[in-house]
N, C-alpha and C positions, 0 to 999 in steps of 0.2 A: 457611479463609482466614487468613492472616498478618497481623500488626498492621500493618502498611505497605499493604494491601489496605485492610483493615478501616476503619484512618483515613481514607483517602481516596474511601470509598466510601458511610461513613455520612456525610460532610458535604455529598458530593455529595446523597445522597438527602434531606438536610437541605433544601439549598439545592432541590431538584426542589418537596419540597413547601411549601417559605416562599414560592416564588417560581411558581408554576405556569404563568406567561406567559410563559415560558421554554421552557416542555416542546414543544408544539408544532414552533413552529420549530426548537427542535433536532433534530425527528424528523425534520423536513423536510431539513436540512442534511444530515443523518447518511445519507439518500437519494438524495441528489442528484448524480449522476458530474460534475456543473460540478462542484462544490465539495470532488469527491474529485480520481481522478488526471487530470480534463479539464483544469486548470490547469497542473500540473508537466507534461504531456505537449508540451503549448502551448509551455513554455518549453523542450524539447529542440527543438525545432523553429525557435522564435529562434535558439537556439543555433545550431541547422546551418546557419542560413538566414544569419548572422552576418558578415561581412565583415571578415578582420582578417590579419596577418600570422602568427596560429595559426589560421588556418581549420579547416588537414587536422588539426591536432591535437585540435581541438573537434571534429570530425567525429566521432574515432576516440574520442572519451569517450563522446560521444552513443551510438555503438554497443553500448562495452563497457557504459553504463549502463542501456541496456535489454535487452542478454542479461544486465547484471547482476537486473535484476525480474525477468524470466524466469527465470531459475534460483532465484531467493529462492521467487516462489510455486512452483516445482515441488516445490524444498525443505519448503517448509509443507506441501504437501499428503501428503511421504513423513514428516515427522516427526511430523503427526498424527495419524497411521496408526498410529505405532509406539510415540510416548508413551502413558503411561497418559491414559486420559477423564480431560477435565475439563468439569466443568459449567457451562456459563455462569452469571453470578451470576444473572442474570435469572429462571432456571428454578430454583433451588436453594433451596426452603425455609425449609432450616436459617441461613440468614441473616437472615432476618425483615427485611429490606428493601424495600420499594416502593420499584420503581423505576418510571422514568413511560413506558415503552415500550408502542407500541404495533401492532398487525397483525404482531407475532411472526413468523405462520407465513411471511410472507414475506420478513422483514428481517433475521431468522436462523435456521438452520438448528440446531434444539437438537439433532438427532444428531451433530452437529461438536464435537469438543472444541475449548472456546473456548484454550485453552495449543498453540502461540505466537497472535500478532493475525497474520493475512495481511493484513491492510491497512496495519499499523505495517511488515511486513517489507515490504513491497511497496514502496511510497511514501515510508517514508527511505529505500529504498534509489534512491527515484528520485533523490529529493531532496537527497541524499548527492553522487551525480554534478553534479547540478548547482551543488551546493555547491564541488565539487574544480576546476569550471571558471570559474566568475561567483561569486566570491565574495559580493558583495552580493546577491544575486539570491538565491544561496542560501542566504541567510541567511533572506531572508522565505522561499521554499519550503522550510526547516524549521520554518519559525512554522507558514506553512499547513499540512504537515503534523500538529504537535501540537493545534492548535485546531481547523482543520475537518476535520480525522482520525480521530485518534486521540482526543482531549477527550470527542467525545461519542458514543463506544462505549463508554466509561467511563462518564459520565453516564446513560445508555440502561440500562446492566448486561449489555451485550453481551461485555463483557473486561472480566476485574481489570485492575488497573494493571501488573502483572508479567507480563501476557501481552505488553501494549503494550511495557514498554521489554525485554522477550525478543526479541520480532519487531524491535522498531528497530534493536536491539543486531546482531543476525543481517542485517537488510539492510544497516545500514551498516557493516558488515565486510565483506558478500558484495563488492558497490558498490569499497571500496579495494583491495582484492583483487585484484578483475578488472579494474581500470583502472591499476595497477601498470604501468610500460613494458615488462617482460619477459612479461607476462603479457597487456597490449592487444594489444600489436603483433601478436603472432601469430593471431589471428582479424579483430582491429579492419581491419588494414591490407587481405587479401584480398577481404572483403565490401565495403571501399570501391571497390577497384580493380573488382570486379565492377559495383558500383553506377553508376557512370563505363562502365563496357563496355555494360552492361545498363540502361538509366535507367527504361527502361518498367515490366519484371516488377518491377527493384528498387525502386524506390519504390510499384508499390503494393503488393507484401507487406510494405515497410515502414508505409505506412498502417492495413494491414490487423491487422496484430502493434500498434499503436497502439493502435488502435481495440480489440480485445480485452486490450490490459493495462488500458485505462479502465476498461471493465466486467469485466476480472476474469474472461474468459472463460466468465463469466456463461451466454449463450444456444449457448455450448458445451458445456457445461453442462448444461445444460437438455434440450436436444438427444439429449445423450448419453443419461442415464437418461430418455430417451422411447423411445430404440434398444435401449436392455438390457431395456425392460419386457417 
């Protein structure tokens, strides 16, 4: 672990144990799809839902910024494949930290290399989008992201801090990227015009791609390694 880990990580585990009334409820937060991507999703949805003379433009961000998280977690899941393991701080020994985590086996997965965060790529990259459209808005849905995100995966020992701003750094790139005019338009626009032909199937697989970027395609997941077993 790197002194930039290191510092940030023993003052964390300082403050877990000076303060222990704390640990709790952060386990709870750190659990909680309200308090992950159920809020910034919420706010693409004002967005579409939104009334203004950029309507179709906000449309067309809404879209590029959720096949931007799309692409970020598919991303995480090929580069952690391919980087070398890392070990969650949680699990690693060699750092002599207590950290205040608790039921592990279900809150995370120690055969995942914790390097990058999928939840920092994920969620600034929502975040990010909705930053390039509502400014204000997305200023707090970056707050929300660093605090009820990213904060207490750190806190937890679930990620160092350089996984977090690795993952942030990679979705909010992916996020400007794909929402670029040379780069929206050419998917943003056809899916909308579809959405408008099509309102039924398209909006509920838009709900549905919602509802699985919240949980992180979690109970597909789950699913899947019950089919491989």
């Amino acid at each position: 672990m790197n002194v930039f880990d290191t510092a940030i990580q023993t003052f964390l585990t300082g403050v877990a144990a000076d303060l222990p009334i704390l640990n709790h409820p952060i386990r709870v937060l750190a659990a909680l799809y309200t308090f992950k991507g159920l809020a910034l999703v919420a706010v693409l949805w004002w967005i579409w839902f939104k009334p203004g003379q950029r309507a179709e433009w906000e449309r067309e961000m809404v879209v590029a910024t959720i096949l931007s998280a799309l692409l970020a977690l598919a991303t995480f899941r090929i580069v952690a494949h391919f980087l070398p393991f890392r070990m969650r701080p949680v699990y690693d020994p060699e750092l002599h930290l207590q950290f205040p985590s608790d039921d592990l086996g279900a809150a995370v997965l120690p055969t995942w290399s914790s390097f990058p965060s999928d939840h920092a790529m994920l969620w600034v990259s929502v975040a990010t989008g909705i930053f390039l459209v509502w400014r204000a808005v997305g200023v707090l849905a970056l707050l929300h992201t660093a605090i009820f995100i990213c904060l207490p995966r750190v806190y937890l020992g679930w990620h160092y801090p350089t996984d977090i701003l690795a993952g942030a750094a990679f979705g909010a790139a992916t996020t400007w990227t794909m929402t670029r005019d040379a780069v929206r338009t050419r998917f943003a626009v056809p899916i909308l015009r579809w959405l408008r032909k099509s309102p039924g199937p398209g909006y509920t697989l838009l709900f549905a791609v919602c509802f699985e970027l919240v949980t992180q395609f979690e109970e597909l997941l789950i699913l899947g390694r019950l089919l491989l077993k």
